[in-house]
C-alpha positions in Angstrom: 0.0 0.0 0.0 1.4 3.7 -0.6 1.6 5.4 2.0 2.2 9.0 2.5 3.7 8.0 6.0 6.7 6.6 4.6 8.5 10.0 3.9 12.1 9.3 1.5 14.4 12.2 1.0 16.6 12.1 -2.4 18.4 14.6 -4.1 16.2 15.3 -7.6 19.4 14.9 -9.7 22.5 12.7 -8.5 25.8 13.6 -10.6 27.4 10.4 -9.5 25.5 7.3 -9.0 28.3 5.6 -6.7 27.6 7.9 -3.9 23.5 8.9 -3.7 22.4 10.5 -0.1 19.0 9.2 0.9 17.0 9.3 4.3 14.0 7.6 5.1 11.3 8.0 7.8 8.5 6.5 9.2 5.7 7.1 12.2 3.9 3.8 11.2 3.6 1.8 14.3 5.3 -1.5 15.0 7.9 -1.3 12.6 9.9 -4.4 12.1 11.5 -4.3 8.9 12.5 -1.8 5.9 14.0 -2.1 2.3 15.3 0.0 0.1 14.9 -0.9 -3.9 16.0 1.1 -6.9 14.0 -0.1 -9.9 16.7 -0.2 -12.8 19.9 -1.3 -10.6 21.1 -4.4 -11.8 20.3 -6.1 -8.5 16.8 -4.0 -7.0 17.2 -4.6 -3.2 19.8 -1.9 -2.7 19.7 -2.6 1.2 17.6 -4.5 4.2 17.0 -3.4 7.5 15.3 -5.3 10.6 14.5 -3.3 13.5 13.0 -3.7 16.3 8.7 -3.2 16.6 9.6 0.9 16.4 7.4 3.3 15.9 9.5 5.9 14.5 11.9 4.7 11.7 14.7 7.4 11.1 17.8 6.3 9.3 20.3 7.3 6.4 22.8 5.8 3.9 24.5 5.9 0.7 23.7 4.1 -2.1 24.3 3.5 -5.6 22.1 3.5 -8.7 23.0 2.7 -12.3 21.2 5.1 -13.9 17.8 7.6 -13.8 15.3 5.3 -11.6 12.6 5.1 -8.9 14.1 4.5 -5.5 11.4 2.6 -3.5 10.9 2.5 0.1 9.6 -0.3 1.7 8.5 -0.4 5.4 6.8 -3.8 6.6 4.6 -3.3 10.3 3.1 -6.4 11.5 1.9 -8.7 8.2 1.5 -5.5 6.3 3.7 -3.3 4.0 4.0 0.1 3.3 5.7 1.8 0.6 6.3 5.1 -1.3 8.7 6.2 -4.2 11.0 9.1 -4.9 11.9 9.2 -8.9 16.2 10.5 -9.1 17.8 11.5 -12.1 21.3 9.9 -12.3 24.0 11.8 -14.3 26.7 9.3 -14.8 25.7 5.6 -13.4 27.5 3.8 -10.6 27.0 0.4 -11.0 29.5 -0.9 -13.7 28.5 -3.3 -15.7 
């Protein structure tokens, strides 16, 4: 289900796809699990998380995306999951390949 709740922060345009800055955060209850996935990447889970029944998800990374894609967030609470999208224009890939 999308869900405005899950709230992921991306630069619009990435010059380097090696090194991307995102943040994501969530106030949905009972939190036990996220993932990250970036739609055109060679390999879509771009990372895994298990946490603890939280109810306030607040973490960031670095990751790296071949080229322009949709970089899905993916929070799971209980037997339901929660998702929402943030579209990033990548200048010069960083996956190889």
């Amino acid at each position: 289900v999308e869900d405005q709740r899950v709230v992921v922060k991306a630069p619009d345009t990435a010059e380097n796809g090696a090194y991307v800055g995102i943040s994501i955060e969530s106030s949905i209850p009972d939190i036990n699990a996220a993932a990250l996935l970036v739609e055109k990447n060679p390999s879509v889970l771009a990372g895994y998380f298990e946490i603890k029944n939280s109810d306030k998800l607040k973490f960031a990374t670095k990751i790296k995306m071949a080229e322009t894609s949709d970089l899905v967030a993916l929070v799971k609470s209980g037997d339901e999951y929660f998702m929402n999208t943030r579209h990033v224009k990548v200048v010069l890939g960083g996956c190889g390949g």
